[in-house]
N, C-alpha and C positions, 0 to 999 in steps of 0.2 A: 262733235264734242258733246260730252255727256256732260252739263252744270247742272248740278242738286243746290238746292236752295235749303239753306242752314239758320235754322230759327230757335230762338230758347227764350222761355218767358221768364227764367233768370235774371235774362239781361236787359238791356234799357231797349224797348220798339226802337227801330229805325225810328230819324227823324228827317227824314229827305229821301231822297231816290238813290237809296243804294240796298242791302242785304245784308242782315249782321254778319253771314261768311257764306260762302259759296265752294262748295266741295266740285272737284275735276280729278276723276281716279282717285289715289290718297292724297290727292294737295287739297289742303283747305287755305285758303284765303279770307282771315280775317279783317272786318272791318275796322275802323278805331273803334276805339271807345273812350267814353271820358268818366268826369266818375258824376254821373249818374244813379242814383239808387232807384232799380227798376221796377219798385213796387207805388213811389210816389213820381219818379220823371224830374225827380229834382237832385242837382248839385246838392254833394254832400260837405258838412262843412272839415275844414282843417286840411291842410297840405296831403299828412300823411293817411291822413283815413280817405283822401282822394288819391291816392297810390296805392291806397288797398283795394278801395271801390274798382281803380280800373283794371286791376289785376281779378279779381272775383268776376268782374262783368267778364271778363275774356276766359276766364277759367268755363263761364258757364254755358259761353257758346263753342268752349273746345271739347266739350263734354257731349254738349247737342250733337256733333260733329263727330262723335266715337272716340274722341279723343281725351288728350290732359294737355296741360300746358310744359310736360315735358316732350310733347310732341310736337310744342314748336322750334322750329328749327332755323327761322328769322323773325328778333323783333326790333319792330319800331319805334323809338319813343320820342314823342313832340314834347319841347318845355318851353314855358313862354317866362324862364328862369331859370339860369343852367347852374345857378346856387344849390338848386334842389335836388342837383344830380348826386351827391351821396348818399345822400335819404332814399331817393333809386333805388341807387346800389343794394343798400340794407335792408328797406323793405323787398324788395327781387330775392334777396336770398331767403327770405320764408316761405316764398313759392316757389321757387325753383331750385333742384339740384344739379350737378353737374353729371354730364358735360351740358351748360348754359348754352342757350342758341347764340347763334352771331347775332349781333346788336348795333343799333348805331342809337344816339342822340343828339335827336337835332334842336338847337335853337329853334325858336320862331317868334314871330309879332304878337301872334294873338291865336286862339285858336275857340269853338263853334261854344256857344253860350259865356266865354270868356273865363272858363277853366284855364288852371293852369297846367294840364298834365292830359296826351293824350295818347294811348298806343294802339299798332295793329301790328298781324305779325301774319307769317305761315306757316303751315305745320303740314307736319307728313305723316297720317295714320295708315296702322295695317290692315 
């Protein structure tokens, strides 16, 4: 198995032992992200502009990746508040058109710097 390692200074460095995504043939496998602004490493403030942040950080390592985020084709979204799930919804459709990938969102306790909003996904480039 061929694994190409997926890096964009877009996005927020790794902060632990993983790779922002990891390409095998056209599946790319994106890491989470949270919203980080990747020019300071800092949570950025307000709900929605951290639903933007994590969509922009994942835009920019689907780009590294030859890709766009219509090319994902599974996301994942962690909330540590499922209140915030229509805010989702409505910021998701400024990035995304249809057909939207399959999706799930999940609850959680808590998630890595204590953001509240985290996603990763897959995508399939040509």
């Amino acid at each position: 198995m061929n694994k190409q390692v997926i890096t964009s200074d877009r996005a927020p460095a790794a902060i632990g032992t993983y790779s922002q995504a990891i390409k095998v043939g056209n599946t790319v496998y994106l890491s989470g992200q949270i919203p980080l602004d990747p020019e300071t490493m800092e949570v950025v403030e307000g709900i929605e502009q951290q639903i933007c942040q994590v969509f922009d950080n994942l835009t920019a390592v689907a780009e590294a990746a030859g890709g766009n985020l219509q090319d994902i084709v599974k996301l994942n979204i962690f909330l540590t508040d499922l209140g915030h799930f229509g805010l989702v919804n409505e910021v998701m459709a400024r990035y995304f058109t249809q057909p939207y990938p399959a999706r799930a969102a999940i609850g959680v306790a808590s998630l890595p710097k204590g953001v509240p909003v985290e996603m990763d996904g897959v995508m399939v480039v040509s």
